[in-house]
C-alpha positions as CSV (number, residue, x, y, z in Angstrom):
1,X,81.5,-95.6,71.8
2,X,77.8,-96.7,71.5
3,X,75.3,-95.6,74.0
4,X,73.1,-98.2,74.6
5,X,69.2,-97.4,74.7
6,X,66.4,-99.3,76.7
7,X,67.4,-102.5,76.2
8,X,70.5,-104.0,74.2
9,X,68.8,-104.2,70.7
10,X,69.1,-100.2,70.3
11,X,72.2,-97.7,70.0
12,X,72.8,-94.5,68.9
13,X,76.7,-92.9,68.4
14,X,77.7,-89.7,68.1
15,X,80.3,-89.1,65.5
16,X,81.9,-86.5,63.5
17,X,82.9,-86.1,59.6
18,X,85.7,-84.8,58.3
19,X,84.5,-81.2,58.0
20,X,84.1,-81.1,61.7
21,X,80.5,-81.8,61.8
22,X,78.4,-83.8,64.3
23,X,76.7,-87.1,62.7
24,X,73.8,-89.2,65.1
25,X,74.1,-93.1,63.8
26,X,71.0,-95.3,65.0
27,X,71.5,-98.8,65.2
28,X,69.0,-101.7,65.9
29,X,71.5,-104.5,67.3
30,X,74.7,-104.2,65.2
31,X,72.8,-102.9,61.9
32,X,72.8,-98.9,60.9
33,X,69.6,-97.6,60.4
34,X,70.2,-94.1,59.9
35,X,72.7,-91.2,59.8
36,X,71.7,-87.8,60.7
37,X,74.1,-84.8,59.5
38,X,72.4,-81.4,60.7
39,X,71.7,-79.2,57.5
40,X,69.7,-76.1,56.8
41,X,68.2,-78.0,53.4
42,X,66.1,-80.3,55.3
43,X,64.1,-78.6,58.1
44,X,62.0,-80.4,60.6
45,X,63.0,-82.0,63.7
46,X,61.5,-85.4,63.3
47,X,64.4,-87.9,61.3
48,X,62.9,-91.1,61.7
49,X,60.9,-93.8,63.9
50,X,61.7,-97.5,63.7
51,X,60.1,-100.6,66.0
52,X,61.7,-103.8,66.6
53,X,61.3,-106.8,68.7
54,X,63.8,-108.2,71.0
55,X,63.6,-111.0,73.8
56,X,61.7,-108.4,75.8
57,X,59.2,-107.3,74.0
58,X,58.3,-104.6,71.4
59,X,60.5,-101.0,71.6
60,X,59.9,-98.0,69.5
61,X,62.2,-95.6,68.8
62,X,62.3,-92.1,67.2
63,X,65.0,-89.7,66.6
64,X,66.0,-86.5,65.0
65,X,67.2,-83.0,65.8
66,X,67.1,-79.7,67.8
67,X,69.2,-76.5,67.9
68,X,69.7,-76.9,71.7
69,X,70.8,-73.0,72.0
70,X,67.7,-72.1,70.1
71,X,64.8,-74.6,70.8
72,X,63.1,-76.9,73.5
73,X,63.6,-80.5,73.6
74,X,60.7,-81.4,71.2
75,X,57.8,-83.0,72.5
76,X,56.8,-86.7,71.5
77,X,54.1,-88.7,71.2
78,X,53.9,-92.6,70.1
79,X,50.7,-93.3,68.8
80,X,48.9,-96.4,68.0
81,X,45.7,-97.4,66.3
82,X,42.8,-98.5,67.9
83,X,38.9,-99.7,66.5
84,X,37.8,-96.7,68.6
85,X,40.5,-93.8,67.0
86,X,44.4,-93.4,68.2
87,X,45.8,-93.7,71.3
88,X,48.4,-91.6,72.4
89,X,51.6,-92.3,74.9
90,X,54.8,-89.8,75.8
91,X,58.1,-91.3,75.3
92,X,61.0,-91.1,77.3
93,X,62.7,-87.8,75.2
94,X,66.4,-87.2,76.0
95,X,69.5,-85.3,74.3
96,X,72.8,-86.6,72.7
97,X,75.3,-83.9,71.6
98,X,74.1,-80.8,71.3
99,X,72.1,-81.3,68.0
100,X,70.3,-84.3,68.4
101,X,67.5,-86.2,70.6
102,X,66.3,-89.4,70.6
103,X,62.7,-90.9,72.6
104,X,61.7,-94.3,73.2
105,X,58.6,-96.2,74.2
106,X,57.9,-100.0,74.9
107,X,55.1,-101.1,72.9
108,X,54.4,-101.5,69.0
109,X,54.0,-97.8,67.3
110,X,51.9,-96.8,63.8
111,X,53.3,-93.2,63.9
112,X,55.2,-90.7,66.1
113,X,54.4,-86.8,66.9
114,X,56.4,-84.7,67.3
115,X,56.3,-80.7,68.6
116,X,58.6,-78.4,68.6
117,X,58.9,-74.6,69.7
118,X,61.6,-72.9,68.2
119,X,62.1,-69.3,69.9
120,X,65.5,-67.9,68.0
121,X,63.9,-64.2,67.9
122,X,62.4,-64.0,71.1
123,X,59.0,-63.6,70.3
124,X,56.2,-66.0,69.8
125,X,57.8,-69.4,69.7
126,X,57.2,-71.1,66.4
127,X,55.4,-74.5,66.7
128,X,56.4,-77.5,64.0
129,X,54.4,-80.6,64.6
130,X,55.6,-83.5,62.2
131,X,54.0,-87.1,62.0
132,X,55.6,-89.9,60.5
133,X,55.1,-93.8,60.2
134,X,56.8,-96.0,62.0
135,X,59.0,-98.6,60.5
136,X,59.3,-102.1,61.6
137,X,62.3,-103.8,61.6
138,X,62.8,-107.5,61.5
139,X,63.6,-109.4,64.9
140,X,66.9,-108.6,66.4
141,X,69.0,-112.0,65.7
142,X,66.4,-112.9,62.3
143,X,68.1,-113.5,59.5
């Protein structure tokens, strides 16, 4: 079942495969944008961002994932240029599954932030800070 994000053009599901592993799909309207299959080949917590346009307005999303026995819900920032340097604004971060988060933010995006601590040792926390650009995706209901 879908969980619907925001506003009705977004959706994430969680799924699993046949070897018993969690997947995160990420849907603008009824179109997959992305899979996510947690692996230790790719590391970094940011998967992806994408903005789209709805009847409402502009919403950016980003997504990716955590070890939520190990680390903190990552932090993230939406960031947008200006004439006068970036601009900066915290989305809305929550958890699906255990493996996963996704954050969203109304308003048109150039790149998300994102920090992480990851504290498996108990020591100093490790910090990971990951930028990527934002997609845009074509209006929901375009063809």
């Amino acid at each position: 079942m879908p969980i619907r994000l925001r506003d009705a053009s977004w959706s994430v599901r969680l799924s699993w495969s046949s070897l018993e592993r969690s997947a995160l799909e990420v849907y603008v309207g009824d179109r997959l944008v992305d899979v996510v299959v947690p692996t230790t080949l790719v590391s970094g917590a940011l998967r992806g961002a994408c903005s789209t346009t709805d009847g409402r307005g502009r919403v950016t999303l980003a997504w990716g994932m955590f070890d939520a026995e190990r680390d903190d819900l990552p932090q993230v920032t939406f960031r947008r240029r200006r004439i006068r340097g970036r601009v900066g604004f915290g989305g809305e971060t929550f958890t699906v599954g255990d493996r996963f988060w996704i954050s969203a933010a109304d308003g048109r995006f150039t790149e998300v932030t994102v920090t992480c601590r990851a504290g498996g040792d108990g020591s100093e926390p490790d910090v990971e800070r990951r930028v990527v650009r934002v997609l845009r995706h074509r209006r929901i209901g375009a063809r």
